[in-house]
Predicted model as a PDB file, atoms N, CA, C, CB and O in Angstrom, pLDDT in the B-factor column:
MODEL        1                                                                  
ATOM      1  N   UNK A   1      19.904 -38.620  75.505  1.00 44.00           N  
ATOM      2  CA  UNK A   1      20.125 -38.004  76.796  1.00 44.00           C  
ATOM      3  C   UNK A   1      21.385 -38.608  77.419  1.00 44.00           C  
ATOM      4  CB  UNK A   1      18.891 -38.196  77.721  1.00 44.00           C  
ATOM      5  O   UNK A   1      21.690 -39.798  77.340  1.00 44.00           O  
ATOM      6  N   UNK A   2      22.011 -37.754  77.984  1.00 54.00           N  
ATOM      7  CA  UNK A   2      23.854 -38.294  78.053  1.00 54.00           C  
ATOM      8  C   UNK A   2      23.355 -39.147  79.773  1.00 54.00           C  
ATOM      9  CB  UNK A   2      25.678 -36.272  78.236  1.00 54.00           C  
ATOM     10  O   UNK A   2      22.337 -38.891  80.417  1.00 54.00           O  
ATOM     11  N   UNK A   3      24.283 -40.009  80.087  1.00 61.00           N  
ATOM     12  CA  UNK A   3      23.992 -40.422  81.318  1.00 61.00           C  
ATOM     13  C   UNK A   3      22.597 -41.663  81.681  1.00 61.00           C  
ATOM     14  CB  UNK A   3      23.779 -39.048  81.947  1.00 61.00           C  
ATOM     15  O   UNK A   3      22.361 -42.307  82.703  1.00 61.00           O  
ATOM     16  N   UNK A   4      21.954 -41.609  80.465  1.00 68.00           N  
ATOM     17  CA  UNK A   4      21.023 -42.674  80.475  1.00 68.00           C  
ATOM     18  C   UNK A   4      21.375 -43.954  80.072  1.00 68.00           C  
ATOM     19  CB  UNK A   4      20.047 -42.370  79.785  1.00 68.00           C  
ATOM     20  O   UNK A   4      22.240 -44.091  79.207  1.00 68.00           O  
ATOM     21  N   UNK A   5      20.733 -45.074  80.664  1.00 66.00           N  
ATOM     22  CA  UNK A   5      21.567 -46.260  80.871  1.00 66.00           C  
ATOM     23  C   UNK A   5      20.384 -46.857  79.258  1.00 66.00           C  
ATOM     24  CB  UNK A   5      21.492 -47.252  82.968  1.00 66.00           C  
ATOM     25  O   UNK A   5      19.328 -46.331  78.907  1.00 66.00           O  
ATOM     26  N   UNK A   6      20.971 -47.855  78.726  1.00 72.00           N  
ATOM     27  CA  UNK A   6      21.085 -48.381  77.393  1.00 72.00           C  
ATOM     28  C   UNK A   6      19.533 -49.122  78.001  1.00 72.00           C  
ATOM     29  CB  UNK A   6      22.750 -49.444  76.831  1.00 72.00           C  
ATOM     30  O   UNK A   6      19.226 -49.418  79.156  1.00 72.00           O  
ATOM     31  N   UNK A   7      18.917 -49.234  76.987  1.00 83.00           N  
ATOM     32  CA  UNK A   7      17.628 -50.098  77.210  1.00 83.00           C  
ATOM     33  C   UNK A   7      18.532 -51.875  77.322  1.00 83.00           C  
ATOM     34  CB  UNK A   7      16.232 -49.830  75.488  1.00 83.00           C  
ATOM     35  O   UNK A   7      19.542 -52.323  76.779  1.00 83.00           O  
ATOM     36  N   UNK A   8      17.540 -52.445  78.292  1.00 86.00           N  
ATOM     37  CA  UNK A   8      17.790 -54.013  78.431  1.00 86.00           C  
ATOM     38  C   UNK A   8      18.277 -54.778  77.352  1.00 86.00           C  
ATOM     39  CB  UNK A   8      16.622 -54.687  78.760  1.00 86.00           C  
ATOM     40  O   UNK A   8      19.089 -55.670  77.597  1.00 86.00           O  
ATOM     41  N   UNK A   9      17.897 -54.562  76.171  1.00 89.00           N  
ATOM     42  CA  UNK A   9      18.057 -55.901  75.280  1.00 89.00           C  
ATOM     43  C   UNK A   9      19.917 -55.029  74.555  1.00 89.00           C  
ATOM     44  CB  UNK A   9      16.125 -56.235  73.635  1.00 89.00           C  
ATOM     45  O   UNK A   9      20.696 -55.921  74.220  1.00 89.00           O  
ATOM     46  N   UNK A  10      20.357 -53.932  74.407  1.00 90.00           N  
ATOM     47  CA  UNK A  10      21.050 -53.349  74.484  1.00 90.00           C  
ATOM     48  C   UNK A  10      21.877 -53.671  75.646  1.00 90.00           C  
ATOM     49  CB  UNK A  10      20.588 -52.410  74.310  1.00 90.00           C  
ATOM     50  O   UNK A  10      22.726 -54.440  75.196  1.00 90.00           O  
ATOM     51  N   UNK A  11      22.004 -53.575  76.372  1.00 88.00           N  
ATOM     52  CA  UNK A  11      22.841 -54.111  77.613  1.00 88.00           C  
ATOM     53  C   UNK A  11      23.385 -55.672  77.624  1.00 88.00           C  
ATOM     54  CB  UNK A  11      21.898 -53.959  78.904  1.00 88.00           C  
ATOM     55  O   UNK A  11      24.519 -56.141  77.528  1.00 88.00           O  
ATOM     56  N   UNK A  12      22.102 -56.262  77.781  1.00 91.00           N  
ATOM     57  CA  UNK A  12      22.502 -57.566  77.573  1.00 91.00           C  
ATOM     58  C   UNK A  12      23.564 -58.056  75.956  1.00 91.00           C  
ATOM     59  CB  UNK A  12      20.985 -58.290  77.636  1.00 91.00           C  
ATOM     60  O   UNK A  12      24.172 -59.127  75.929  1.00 91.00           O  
ATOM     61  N   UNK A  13      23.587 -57.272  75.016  1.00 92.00           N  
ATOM     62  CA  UNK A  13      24.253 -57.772  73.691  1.00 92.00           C  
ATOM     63  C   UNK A  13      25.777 -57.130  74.422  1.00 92.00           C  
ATOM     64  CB  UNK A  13      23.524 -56.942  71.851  1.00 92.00           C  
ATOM     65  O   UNK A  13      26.895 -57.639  74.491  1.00 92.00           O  
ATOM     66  N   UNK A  14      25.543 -56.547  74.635  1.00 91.00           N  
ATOM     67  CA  UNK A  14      26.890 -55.410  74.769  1.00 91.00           C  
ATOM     68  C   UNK A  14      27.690 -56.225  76.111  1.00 91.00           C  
ATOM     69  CB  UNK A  14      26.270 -53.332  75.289  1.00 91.00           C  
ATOM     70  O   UNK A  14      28.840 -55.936  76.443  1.00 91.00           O  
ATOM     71  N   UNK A  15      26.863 -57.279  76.797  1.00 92.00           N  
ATOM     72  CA  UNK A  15      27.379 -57.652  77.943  1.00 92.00           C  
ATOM     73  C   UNK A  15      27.788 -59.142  77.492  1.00 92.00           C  
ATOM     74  CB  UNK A  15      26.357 -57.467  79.197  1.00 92.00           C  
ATOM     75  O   UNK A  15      28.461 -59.988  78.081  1.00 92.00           O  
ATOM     76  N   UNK A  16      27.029 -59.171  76.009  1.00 95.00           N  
ATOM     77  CA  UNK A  16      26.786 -61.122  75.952  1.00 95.00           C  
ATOM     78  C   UNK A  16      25.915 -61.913  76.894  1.00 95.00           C  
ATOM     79  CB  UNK A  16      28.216 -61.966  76.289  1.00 95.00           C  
ATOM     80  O   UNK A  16      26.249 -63.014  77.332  1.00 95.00           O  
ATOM     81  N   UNK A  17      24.856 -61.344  77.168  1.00 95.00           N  
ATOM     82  CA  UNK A  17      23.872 -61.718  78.279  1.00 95.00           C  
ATOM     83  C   UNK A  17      22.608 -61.764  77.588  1.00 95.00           C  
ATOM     84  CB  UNK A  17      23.816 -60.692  79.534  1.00 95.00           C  
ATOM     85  O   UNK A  17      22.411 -60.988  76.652  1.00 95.00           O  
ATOM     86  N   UNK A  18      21.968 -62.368  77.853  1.00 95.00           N  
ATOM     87  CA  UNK A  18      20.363 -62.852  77.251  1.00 95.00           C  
ATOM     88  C   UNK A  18      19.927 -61.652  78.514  1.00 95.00           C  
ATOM     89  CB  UNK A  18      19.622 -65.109  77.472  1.00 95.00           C  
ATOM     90  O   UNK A  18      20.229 -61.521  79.701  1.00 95.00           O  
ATOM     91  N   UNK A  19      18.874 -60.729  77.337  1.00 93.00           N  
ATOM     92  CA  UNK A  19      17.883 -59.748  78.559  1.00 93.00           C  
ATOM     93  C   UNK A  19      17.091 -60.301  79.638  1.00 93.00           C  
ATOM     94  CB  UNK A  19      16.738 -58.951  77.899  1.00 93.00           C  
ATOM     95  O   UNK A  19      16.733 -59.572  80.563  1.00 93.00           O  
ATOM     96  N   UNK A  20      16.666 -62.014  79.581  1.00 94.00           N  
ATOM     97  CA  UNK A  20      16.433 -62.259  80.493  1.00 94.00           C  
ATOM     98  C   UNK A  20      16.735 -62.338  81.986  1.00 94.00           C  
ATOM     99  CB  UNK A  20      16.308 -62.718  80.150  1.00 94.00           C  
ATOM    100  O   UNK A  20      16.091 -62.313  83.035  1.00 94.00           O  
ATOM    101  N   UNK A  21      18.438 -62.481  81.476  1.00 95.00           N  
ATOM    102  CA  UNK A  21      19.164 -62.438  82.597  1.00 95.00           C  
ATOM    103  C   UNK A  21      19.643 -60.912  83.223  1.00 95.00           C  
ATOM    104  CB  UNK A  21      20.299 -63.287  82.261  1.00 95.00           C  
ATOM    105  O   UNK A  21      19.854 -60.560  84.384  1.00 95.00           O  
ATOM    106  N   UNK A  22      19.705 -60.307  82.166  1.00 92.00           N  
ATOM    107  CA  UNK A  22      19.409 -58.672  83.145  1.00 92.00           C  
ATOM    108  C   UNK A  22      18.618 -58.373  83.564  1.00 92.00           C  
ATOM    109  CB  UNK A  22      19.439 -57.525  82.771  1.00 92.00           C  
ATOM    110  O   UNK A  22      18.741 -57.501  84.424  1.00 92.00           O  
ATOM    111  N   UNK A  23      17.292 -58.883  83.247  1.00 91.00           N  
ATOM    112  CA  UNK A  23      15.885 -58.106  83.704  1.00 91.00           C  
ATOM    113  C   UNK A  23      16.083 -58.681  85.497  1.00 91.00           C  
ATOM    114  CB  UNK A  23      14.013 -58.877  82.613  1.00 91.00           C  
ATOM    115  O   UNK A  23      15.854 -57.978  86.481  1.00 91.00           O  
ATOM    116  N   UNK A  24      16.542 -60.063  85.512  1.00 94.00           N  
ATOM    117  CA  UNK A  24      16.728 -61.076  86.539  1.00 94.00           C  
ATOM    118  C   UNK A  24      17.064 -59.803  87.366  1.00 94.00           C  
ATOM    119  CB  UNK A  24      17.902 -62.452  86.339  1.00 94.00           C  
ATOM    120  O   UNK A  24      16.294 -59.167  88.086  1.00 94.00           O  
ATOM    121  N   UNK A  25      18.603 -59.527  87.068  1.00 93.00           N  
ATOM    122  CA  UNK A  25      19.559 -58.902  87.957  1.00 93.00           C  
ATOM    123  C   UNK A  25      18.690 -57.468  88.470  1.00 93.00           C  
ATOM    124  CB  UNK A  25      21.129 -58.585  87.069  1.00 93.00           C  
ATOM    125  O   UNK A  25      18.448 -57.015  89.588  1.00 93.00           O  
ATOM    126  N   UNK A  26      18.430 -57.110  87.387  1.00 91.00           N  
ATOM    127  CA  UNK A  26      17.968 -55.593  87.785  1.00 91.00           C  
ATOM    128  C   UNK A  26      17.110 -55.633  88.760  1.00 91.00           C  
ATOM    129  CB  UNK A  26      17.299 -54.774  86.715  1.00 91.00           C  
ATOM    130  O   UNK A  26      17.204 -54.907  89.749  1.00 91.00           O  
ATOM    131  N   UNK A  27      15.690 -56.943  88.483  1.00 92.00           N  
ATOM    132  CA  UNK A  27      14.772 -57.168  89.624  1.00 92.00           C  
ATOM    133  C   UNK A  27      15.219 -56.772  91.204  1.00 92.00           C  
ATOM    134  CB  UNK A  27      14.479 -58.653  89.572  1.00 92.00           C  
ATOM    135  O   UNK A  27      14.820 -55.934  92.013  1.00 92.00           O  
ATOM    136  N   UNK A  28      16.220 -57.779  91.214  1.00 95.00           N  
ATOM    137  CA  UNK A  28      17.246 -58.314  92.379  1.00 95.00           C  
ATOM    138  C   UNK A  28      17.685 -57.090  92.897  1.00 95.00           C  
ATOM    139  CB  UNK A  28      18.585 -59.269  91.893  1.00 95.00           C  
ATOM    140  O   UNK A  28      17.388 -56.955  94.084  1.00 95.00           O  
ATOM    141  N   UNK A  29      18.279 -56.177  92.412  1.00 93.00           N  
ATOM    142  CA  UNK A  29      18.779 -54.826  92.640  1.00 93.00           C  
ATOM    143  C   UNK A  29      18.284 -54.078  93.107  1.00 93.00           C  
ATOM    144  CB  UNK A  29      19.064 -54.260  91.909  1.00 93.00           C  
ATOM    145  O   UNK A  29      18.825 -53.527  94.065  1.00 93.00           O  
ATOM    146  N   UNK A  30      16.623 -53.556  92.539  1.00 93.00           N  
ATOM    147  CA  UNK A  30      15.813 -53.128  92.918  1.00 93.00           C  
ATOM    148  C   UNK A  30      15.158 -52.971  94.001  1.00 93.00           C  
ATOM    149  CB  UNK A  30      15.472 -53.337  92.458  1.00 93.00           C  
ATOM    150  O   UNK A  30      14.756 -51.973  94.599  1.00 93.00           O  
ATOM    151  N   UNK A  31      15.053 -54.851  94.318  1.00 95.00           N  
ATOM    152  CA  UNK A  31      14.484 -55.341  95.389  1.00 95.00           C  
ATOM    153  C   UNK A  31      15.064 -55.163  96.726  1.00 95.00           C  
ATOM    154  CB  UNK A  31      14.340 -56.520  95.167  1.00 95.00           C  
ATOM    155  O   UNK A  31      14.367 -55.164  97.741  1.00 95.00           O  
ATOM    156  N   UNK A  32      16.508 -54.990  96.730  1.00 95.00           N  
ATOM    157  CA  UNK A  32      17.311 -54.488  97.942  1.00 95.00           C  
ATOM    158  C   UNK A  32      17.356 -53.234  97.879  1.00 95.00           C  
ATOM    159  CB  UNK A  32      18.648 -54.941  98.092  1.00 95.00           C  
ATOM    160  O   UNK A  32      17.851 -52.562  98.783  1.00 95.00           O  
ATOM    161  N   UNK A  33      16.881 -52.761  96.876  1.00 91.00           N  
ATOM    162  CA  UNK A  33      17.279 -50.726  96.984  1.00 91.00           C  
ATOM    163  C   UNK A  33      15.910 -50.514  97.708  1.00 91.00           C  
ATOM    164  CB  UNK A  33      17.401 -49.430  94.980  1.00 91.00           C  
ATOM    165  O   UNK A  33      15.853 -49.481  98.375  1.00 91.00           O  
ATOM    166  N   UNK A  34      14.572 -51.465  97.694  1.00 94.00           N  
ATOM    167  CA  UNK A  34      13.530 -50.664  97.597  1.00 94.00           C  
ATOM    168  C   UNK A  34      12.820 -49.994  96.296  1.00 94.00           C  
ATOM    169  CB  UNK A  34      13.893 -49.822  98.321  1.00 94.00           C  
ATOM    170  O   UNK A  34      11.697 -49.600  96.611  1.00 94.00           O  
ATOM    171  N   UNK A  35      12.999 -49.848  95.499  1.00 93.00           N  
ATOM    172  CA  UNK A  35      12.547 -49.309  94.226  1.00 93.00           C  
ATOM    173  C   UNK A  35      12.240 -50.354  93.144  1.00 93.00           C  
ATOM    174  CB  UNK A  35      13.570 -48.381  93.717  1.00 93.00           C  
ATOM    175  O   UNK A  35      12.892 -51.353  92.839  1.00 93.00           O  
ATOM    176  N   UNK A  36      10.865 -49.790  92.536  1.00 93.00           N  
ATOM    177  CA  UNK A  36      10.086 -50.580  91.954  1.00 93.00           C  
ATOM    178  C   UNK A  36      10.037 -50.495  90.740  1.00 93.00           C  
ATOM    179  CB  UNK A  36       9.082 -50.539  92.340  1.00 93.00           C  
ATOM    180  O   UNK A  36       9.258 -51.236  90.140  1.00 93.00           O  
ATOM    181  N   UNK A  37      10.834 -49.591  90.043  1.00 91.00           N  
ATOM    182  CA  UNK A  37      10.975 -49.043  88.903  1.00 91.00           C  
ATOM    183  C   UNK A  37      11.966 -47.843  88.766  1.00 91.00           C  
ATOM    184  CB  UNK A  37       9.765 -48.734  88.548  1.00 91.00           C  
ATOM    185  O   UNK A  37      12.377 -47.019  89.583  1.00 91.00           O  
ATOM    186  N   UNK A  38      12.330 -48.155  86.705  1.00 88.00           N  
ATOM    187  CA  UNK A  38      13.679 -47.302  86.539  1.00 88.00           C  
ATOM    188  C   UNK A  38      13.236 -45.713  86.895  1.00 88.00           C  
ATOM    189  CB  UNK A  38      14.355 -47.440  84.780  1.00 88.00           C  
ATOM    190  O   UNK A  38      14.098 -44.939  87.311  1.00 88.00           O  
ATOM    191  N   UNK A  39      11.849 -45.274  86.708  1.00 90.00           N  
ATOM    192  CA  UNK A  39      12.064 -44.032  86.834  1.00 90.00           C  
ATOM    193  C   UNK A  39      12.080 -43.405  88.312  1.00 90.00           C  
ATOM    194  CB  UNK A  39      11.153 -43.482  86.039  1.00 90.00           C  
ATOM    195  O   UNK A  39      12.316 -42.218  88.534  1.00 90.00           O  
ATOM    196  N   UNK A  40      11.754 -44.509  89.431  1.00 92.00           N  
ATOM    197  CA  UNK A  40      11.765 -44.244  90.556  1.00 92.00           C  
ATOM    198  C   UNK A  40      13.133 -44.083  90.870  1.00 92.00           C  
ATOM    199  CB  UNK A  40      11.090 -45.075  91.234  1.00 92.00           C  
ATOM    200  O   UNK A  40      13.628 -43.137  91.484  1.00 92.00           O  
ATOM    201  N   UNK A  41      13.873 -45.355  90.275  1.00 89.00           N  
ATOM    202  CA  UNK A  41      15.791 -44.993  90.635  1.00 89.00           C  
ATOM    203  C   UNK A  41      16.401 -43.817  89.942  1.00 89.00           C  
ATOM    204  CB  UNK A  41      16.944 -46.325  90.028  1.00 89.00           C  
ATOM    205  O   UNK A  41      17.175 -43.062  90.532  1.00 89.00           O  
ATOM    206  N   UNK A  42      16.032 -43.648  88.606  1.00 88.00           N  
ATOM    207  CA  UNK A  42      16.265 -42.019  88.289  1.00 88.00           C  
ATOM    208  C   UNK A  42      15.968 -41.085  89.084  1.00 88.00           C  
ATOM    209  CB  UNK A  42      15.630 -41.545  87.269  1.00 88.00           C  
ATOM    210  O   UNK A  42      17.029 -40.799  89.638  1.00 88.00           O  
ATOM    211  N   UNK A  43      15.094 -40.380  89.509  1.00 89.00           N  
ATOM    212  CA  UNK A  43      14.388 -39.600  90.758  1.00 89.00           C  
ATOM    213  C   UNK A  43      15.212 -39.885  92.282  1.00 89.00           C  
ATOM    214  CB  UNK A  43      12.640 -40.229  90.900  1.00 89.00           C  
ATOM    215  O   UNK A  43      15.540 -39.046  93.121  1.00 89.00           O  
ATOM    216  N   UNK A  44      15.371 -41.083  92.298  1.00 88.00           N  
ATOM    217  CA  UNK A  44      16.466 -41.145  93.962  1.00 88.00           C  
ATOM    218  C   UNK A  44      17.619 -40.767  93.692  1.00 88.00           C  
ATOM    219  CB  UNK A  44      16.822 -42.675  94.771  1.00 88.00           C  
ATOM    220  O   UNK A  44      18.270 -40.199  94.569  1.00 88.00           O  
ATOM    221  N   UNK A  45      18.061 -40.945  92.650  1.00 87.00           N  
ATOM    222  CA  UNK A  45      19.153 -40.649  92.251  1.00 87.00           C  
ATOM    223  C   UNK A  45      19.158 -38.958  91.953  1.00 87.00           C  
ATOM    224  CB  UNK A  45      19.429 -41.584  91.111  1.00 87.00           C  
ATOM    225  O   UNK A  45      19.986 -38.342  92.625  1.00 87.00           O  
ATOM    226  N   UNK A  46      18.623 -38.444  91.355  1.00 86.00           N  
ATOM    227  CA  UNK A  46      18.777 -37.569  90.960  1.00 86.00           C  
ATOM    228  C   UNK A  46      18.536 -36.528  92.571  1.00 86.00           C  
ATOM    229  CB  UNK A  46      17.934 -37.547  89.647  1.00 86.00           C  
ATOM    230  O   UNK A  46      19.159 -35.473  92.697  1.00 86.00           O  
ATOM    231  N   UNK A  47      17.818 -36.902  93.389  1.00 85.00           N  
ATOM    232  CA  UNK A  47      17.760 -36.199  95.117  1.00 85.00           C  
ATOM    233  C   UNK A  47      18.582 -36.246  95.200  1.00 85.00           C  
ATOM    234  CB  UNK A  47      17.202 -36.603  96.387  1.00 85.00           C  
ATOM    235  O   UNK A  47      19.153 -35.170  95.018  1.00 85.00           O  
ATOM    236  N   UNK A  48      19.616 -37.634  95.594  1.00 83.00           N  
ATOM    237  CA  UNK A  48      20.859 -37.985  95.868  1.00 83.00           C  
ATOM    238  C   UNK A  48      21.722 -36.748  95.441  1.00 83.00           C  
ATOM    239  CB  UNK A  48      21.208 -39.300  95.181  1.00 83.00           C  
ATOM    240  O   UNK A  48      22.139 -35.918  96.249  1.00 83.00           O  
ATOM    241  N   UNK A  49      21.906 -36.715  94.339  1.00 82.00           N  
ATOM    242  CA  UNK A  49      23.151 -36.153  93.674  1.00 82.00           C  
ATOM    243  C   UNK A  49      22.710 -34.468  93.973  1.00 82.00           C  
ATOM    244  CB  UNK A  49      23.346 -36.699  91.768  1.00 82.00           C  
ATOM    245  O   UNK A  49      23.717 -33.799  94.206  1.00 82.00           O  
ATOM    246  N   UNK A  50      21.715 -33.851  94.002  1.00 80.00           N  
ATOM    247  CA  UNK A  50      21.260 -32.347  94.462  1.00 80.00           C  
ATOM    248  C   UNK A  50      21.560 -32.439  95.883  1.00 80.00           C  
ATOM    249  CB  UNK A  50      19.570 -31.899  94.194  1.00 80.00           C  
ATOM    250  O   UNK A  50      22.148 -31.405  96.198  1.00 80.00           O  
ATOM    251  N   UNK A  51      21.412 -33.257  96.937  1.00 80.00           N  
ATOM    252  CA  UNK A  51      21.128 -33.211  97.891  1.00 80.00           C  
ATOM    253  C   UNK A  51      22.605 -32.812  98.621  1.00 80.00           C  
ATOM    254  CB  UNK A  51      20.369 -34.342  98.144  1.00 80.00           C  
ATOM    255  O   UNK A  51      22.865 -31.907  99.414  1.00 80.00           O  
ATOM    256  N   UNK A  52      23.358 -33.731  98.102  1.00 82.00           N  
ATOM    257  CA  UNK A  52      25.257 -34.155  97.798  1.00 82.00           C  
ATOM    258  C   UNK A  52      25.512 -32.426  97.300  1.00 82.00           C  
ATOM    259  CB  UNK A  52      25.769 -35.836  95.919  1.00 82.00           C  
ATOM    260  O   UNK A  52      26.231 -31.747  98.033  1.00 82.00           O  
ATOM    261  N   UNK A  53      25.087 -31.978  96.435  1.00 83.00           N  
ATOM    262  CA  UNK A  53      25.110 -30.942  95.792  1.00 83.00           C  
ATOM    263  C   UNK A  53      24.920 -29.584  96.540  1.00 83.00           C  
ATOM    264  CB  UNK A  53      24.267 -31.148  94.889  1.00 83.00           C  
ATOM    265  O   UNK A  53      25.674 -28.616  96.448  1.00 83.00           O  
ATOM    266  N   UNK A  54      23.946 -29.660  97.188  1.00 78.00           N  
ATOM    267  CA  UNK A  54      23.244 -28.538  98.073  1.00 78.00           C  
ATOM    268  C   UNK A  54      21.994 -27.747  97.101  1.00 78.00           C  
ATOM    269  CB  UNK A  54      24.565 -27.287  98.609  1.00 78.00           C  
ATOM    270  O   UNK A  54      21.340 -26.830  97.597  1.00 78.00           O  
ATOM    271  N   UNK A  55      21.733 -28.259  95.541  1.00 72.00           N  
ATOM    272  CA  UNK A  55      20.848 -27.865  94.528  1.00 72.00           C  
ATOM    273  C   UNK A  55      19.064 -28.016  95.745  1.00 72.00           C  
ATOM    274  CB  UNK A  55      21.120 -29.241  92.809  1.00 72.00           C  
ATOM    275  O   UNK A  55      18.814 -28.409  96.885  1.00 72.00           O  
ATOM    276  N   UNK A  56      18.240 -27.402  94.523  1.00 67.00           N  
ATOM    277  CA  UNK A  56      16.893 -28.218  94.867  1.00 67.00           C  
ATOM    278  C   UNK A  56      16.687 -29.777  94.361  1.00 67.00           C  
ATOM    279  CB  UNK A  56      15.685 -27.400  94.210  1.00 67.00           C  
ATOM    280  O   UNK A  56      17.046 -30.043  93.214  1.00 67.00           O  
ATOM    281  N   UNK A  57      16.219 -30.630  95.043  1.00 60.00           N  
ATOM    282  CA  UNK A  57      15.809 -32.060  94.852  1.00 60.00           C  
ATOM    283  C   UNK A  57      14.523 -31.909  93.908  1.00 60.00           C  
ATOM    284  CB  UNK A  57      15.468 -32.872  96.363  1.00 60.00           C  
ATOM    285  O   UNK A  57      13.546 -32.605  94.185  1.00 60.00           O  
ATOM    286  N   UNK A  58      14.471 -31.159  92.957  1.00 65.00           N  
ATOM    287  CA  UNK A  58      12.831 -31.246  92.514  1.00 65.00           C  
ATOM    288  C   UNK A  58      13.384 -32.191  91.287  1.00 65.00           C  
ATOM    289  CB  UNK A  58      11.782 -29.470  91.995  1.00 65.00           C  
ATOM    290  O   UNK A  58      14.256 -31.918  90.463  1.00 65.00           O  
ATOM    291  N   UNK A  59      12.925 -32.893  91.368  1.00 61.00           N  
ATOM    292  CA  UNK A  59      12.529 -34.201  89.901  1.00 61.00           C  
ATOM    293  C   UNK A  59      12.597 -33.984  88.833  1.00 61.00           C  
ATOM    294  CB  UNK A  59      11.268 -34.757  89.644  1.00 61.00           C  
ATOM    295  O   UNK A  59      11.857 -33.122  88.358  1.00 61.00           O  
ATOM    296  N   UNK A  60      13.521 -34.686  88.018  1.00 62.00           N  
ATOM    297  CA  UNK A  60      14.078 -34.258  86.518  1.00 62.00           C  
ATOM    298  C   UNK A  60      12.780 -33.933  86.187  1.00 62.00           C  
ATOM    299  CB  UNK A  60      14.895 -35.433  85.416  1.00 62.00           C  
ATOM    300  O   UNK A  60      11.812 -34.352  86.821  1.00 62.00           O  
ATOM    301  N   UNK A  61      12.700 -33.113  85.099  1.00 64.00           N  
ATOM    302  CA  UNK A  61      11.484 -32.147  84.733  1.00 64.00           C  
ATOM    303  C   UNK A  61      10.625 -31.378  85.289  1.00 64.00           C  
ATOM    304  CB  UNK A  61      10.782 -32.591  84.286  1.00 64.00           C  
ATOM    305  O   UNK A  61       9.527 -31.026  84.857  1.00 64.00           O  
ATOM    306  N   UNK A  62      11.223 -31.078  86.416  1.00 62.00           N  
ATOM    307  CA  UNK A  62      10.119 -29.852  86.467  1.00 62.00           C  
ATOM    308  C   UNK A  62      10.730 -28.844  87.550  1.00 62.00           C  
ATOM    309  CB  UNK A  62       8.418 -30.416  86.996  1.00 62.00           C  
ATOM    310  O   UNK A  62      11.658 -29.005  88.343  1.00 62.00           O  
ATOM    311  N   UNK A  63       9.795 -27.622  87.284  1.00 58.00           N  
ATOM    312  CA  UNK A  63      10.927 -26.544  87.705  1.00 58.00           C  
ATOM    313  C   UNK A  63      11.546 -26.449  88.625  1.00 58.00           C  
ATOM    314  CB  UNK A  63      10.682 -25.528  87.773  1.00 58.00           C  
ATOM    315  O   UNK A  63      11.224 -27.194  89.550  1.00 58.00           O  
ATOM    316  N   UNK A  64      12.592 -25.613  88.818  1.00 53.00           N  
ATOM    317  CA  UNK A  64      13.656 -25.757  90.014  1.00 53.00           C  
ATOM    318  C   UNK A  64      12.933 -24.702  90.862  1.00 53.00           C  
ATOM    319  CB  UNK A  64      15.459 -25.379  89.640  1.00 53.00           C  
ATOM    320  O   UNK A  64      13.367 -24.400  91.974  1.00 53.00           O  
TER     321      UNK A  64                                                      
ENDMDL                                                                          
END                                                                             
């Protein structure tokens, strides 16, 4: 799927980072966005960008 971000242990090689230390960061990230999980930031994101858009906000998968 184009636009999807690389699983953790993938990131971290590609960064030279132990996944521990991304999982760290991502926590951290999260924790100031509010969001508790990747598929919750997919879904804000994806409002975001319809919303920006003038599209419907309905949630990757399911109908428009």
């Amino acid at each position: 799927m184009p636009g999807r971000p690389p699983p953790t242990n993938a990131a971290a090689a590609g960064l030279g980072l132990s996944p521990s230390t991304i999982g760290t960061h991502v926590r951290s990230i999260f924790a100031r966005l509010g969001i508790h999980s990747r598929v919750q930031l997919a879904n804000e994101l994806h409002g975001r960008e319809a919303e920006l858009s003038g599209r419907n906000p309905a949630p990757p998968g399911t109908p428009d």
